[in-house]
N, C-alpha and C positions, 0 to 999 in steps of 0.2 A: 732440153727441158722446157716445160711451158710456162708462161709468165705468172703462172698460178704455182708454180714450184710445186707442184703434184706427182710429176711424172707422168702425164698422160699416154706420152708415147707409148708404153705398155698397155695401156687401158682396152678393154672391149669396144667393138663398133657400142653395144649395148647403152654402156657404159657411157659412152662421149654422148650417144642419143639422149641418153637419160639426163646427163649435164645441161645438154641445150633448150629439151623441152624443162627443165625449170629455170633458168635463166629467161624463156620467153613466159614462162607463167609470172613471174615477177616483176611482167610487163613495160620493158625498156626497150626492149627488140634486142639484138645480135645482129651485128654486119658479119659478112665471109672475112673480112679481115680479122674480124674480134676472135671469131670460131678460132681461124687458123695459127693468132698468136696463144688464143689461152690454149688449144687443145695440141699446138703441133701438128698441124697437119696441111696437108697442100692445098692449094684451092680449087683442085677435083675431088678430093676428100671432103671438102666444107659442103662443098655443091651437094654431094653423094648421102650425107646426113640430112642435110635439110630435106632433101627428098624423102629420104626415109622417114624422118618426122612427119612428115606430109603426108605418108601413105599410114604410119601408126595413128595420126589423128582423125584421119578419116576414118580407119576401119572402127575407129572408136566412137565416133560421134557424128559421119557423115558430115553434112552440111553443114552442122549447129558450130563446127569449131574450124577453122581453116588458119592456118599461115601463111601471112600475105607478105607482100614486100613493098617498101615505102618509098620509094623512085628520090623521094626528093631527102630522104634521111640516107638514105641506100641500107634499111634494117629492115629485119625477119621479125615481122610481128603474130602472136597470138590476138589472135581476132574470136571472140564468141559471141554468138549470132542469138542463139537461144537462151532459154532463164532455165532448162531443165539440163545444163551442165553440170556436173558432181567432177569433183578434181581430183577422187576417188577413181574412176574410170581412167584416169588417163594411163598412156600405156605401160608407165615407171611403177606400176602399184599393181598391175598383176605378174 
C-alpha cells in the first residue's frame, strides 16, 4: 500500500501520470524516491512515468512547458517558459 493509503498499486499508468503531472503543477517538484514511496512503485517504474510526463507535455505544449530536474534538490520540476500556457491543456483534462 502507498504512503498515501490509496492503493495505487492497482491504479492505471494513466492514473499515476495524472497524480504526478499535478503534484509538479503545485510546484514543489517530486523526487523518484517520492513517486516510488507514494505511488508503489520501483524505480524503473518512477523513471518510465516521468518520461512519459515528459513526452505528454511536450505533445502538449512543445517547448513552452518542459520537466526538468534539479541536480542539487534531486526533484522533477514543472518549468513553464511561455505566458500562453492554459492548465486546461494539460494532458489530465482531455
Amino acid at each position: 500500500m502507498s504512503s498515501l493509503g490509496f492503493g495505487y498499486t492497482t491504479a492505471t499508468k494513466e492514473y499515476k501520470r495524472d497524480y504526478l503531472i499535478l503534484k509538479l503543477v503545485e510546484g514543489e517538484g517530486i523526487s523518484l524516491r517520492e513517486i516510488q514511496d507514494d505511488l508503489d512503485v520501483s524505480y524503473a517504474t518512477a523513471k518510465r512515468l516521468i518520461a512519459s510526463i515528459k513526452d505528454s507535455i511536450y505533445e502538449a505544449y512543445n517547448d513552452n512547458v518542459r520537466i526538468l530536474y534539479d541536480r542539487t534538490k534531486r526533484k522533477y520540476h514543472l518549468i513553464i517558459y511561455k505566458s500562453n500556457f492554459n492548465i486546461n491543456n494539460l494532458p489530465i483534462f482531455k
